[in-house]
C-alpha positions in Angstrom: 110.7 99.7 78.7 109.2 96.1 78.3 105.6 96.6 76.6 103.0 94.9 78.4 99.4 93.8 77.4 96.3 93.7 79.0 96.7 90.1 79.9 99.9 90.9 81.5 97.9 93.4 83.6 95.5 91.1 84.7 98.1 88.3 86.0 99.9 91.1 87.6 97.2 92.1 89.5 96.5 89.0 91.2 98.8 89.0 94.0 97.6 90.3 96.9 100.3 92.6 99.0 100.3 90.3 102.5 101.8 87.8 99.7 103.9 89.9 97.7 105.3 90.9 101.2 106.0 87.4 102.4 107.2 86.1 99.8 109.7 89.0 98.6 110.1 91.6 101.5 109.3 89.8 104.6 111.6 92.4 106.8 108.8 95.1 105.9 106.1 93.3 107.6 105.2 93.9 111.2 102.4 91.6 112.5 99.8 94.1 114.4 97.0 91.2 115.7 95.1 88.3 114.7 94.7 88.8 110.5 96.2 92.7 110.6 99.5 93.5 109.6 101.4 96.7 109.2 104.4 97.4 107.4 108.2 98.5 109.3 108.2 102.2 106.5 104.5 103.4 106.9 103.3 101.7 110.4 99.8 103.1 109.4 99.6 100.9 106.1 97.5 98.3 107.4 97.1 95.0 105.7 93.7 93.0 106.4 91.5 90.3 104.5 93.5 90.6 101.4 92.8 94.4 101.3 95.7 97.0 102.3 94.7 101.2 103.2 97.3 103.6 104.2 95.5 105.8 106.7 97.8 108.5 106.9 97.4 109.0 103.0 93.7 108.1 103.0 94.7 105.4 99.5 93.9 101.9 99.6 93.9 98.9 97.5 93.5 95.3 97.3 96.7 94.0 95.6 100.5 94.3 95.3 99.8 96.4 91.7 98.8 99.1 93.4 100.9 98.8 96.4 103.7 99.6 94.3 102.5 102.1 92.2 100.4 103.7 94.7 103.3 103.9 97.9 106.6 102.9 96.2 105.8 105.4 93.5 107.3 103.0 90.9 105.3 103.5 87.0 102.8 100.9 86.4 104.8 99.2 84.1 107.8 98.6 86.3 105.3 97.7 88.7 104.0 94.5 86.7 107.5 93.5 85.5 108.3 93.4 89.2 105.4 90.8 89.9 105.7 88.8 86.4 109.4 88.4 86.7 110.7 90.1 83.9 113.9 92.3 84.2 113.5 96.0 85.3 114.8 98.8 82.7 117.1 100.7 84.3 116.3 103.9 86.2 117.9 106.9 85.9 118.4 108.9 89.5 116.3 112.0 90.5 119.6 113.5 91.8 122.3 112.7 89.0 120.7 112.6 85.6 121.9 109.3 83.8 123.2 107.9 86.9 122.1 103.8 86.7 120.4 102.7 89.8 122.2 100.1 91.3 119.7 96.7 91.5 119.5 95.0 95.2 118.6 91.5 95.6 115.9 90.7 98.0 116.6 86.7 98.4 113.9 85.7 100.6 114.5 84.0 104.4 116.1 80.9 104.7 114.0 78.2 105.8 116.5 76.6 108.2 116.2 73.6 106.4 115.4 71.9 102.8 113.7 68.8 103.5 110.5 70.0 101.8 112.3 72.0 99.1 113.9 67.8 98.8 111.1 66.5 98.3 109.7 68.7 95.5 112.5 68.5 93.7 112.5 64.9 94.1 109.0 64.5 93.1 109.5 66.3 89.9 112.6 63.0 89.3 115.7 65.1 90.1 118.3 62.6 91.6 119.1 63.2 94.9 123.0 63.5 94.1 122.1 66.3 91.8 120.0 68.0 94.2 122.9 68.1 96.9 125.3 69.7 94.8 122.9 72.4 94.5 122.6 72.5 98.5 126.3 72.4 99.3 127.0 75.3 96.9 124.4 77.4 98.1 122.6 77.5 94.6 119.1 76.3 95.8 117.2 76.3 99.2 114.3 76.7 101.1 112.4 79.8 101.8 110.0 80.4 105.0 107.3 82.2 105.6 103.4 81.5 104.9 104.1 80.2 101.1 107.4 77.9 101.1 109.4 78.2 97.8 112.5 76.0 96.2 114.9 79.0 95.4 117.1 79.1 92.8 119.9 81.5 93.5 121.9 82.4 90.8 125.3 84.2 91.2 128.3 86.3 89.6 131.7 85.3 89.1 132.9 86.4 92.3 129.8 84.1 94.0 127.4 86.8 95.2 124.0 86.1 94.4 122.4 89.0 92.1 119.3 86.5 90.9 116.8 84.5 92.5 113.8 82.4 91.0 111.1 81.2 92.6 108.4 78.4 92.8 106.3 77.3 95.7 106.1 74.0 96.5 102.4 73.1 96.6 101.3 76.1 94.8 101.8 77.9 91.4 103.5 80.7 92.2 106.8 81.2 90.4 108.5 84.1 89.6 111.6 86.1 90.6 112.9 88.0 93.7 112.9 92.0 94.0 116.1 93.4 92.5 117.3 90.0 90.2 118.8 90.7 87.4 118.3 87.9 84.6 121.7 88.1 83.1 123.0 86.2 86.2 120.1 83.4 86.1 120.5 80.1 87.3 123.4 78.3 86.0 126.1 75.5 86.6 129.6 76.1 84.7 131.1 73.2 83.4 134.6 71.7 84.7 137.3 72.6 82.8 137.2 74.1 79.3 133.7 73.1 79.1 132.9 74.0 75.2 129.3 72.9 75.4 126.9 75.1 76.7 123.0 73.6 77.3 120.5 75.8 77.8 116.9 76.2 79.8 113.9 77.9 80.0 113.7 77.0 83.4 116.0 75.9 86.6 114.3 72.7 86.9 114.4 71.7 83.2 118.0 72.0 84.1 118.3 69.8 86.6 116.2 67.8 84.6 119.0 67.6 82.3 121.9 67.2 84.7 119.8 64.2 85.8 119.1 62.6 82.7 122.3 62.8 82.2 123.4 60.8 85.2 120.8 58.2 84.5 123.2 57.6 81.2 126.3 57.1 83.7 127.9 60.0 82.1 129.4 62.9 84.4 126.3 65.8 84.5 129.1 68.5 85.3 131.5 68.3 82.4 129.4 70.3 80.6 127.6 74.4 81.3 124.4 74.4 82.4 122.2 77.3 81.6 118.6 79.0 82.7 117.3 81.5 81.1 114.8 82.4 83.8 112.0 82.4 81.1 111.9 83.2 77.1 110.1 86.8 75.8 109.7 87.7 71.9 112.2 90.2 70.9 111.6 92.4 68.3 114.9 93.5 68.0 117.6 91.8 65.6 120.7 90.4 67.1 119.3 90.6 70.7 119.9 87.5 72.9 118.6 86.6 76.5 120.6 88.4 79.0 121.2 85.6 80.9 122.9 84.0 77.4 124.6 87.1 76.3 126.6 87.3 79.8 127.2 84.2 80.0 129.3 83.2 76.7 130.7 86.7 77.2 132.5 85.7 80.5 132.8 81.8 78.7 134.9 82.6 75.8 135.8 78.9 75.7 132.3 78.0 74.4 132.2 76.6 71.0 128.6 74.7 70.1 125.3 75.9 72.0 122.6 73.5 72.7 119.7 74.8 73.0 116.9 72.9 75.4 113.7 75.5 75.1 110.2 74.1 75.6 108.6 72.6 72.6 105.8 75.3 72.8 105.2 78.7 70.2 107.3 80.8 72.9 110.0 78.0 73.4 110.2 77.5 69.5 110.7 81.4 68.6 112.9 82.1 71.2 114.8 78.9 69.4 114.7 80.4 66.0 115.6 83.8 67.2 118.6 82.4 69.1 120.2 80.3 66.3 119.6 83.8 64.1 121.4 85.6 66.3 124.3 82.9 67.3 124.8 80.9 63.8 127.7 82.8 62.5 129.9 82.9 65.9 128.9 79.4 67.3 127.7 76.1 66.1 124.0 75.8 67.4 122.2 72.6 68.2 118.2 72.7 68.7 117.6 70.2 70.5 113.9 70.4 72.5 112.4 67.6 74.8 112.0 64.5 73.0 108.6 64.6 74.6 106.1 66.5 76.7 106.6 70.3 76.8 109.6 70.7 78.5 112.4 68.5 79.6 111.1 68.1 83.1 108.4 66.6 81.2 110.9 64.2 79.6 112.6 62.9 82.6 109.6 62.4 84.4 108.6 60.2 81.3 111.7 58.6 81.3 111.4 57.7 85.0 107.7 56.4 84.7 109.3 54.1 82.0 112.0 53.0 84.4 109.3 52.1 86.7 107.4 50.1 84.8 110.6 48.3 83.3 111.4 47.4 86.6 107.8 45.9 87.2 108.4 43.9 84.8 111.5 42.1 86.1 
């Protein structure tokens, strides 16, 4: 069980349940009148002004945190990893002790079509070419509902999807879908024996890469891609990021790891801990933005500089 602080807490706590809803469950929600929703399980859990009460249980509250404690009965740490995006710890059944629960992907709705999800991407300097790749194999799209969200789907070897991150366009939510499971995270395998792995905090440091890569002419998909869905310390020796750990297990043909993590305190010792953990099995490259935190940060520099080059002219 992840331990969480207070701060943790507190960002937890900010969602409100009509958004949590939307954004993660939207079959549960049942629209009552004007501002007043209900939900399709308990059609007396009314949802109102950013408030929630469950009449026929006389409890109420005014967030998703207690929504999921409070009705969904899951502990309060579960709870906040659900809403923060970190991975669940496995749960044993109530009726066969030790039995792992199974973890079901909620993906949210399709939007029925990308062209704001485009544009986003677009206007954080991902090429377009990049950007349909990602379309045509069903890797990003468009979410609906009341907040509209890129949604980066990442899937197994057999293509089903078991991991989902979010980030609303024109907001600053971002986190991951109910049920994802963060060894899966976003990722593009290399053609061929690729034996270079890159790897990303983030999805759209990675197309960040896969672009600034194309801006060089070379070919963006000879070598693997890799997000990590987000760094957290680890106390633990020898412990990698699931997403990394699954990945050169099922990529035995991996032979030097480049590592792309935000030049931040996190992104740094997540760095360190990963070339501790990886230096005797691989050779391992640190290699952060060149500048700005991350290396969305660096291609939008780069493409500001293209600009002004061309200005120039």
């Amino acid at each position: 069980m992840a331990l969480l602080t207070k701060e943790d807490l507190e960002r937890a706590g900010e969602m409100d349940l009509l958004t949590y809803l939307q954004l993660f469950d939207p079959g549960e929600l049942v629209h009552v009148s004007g501002q007043t929703w209900c939900t399709r399980t308990h059609d007396s859990l009314k949802i109102s002004n950013g408030k929630w009460y469950w009449f026929s249980r006389g409890i109420g509250g005014v967030n998703a945190l207690q929504y999921l404690t409070a009705v969904e009965g899951r502990t309060l740490p579960e709870a906040a990893e659900i809403l923060l995006g970190r991975p669940l710890p496995e749960r044993t059944s109530l009726k066969r002790c030790g039995e792992k629960r199974e973890k079901k992907l909620r993906l949210p709705p399709d939007n029925g079509n990308a062209d704001r999800a485009v544009a986003y991407l677009e206007g954080r300097g991902i090429h377009p070419d990049v950007i349909r790749y990602c379309l045509d194999e069903r890797l990003i799209y468009e979410s609906g509902g009341r907040h509209l969200n890129v949604v980066f789907v990442g899937r197994d070897d057999a293509g089903t999807a078991r991991y989902a991150a979010l980030r609303e366009i024109g907001g600053p939510f971002k986190g991951d879908a109910a049920g994802s499971d963060k060894r899966f995270a976003f990722s593009i395998p290399g053609t061929g024996p690729a034996r270079h792995l890159h790897v990303f905090e983030a999805a759209v440091d990675l197309l960040s890469y896969a672009t600034l890569i194309r801006m060089k002419g070379w070919d963006w998909r000879r070598d693997s891609l890799l997000s990590l869905g987000g760094v957290f310390p680890s106390k633990k020796e020898g412990v990698l990021p699931p997403a990394l750990s699954r990945f050169l297990e099922a990529h035995p043909e991996v032979r030097t790891v480049h590592l792309h993590l935000d030049r931040d305190d996190p992104g740094r010792a997540a760095s360190k801990a990963i070339r501790r953990n990886l230096d005797s099995r691989y050779a391992v490259l640190d290699e952060p933005p060149l500048c700005g935190k991350d290396v969305n940060d660096q291609l939008l520099a780069r493409v500001s500089m293209g600009k002004k080059d061309r200005g120039r002219d």
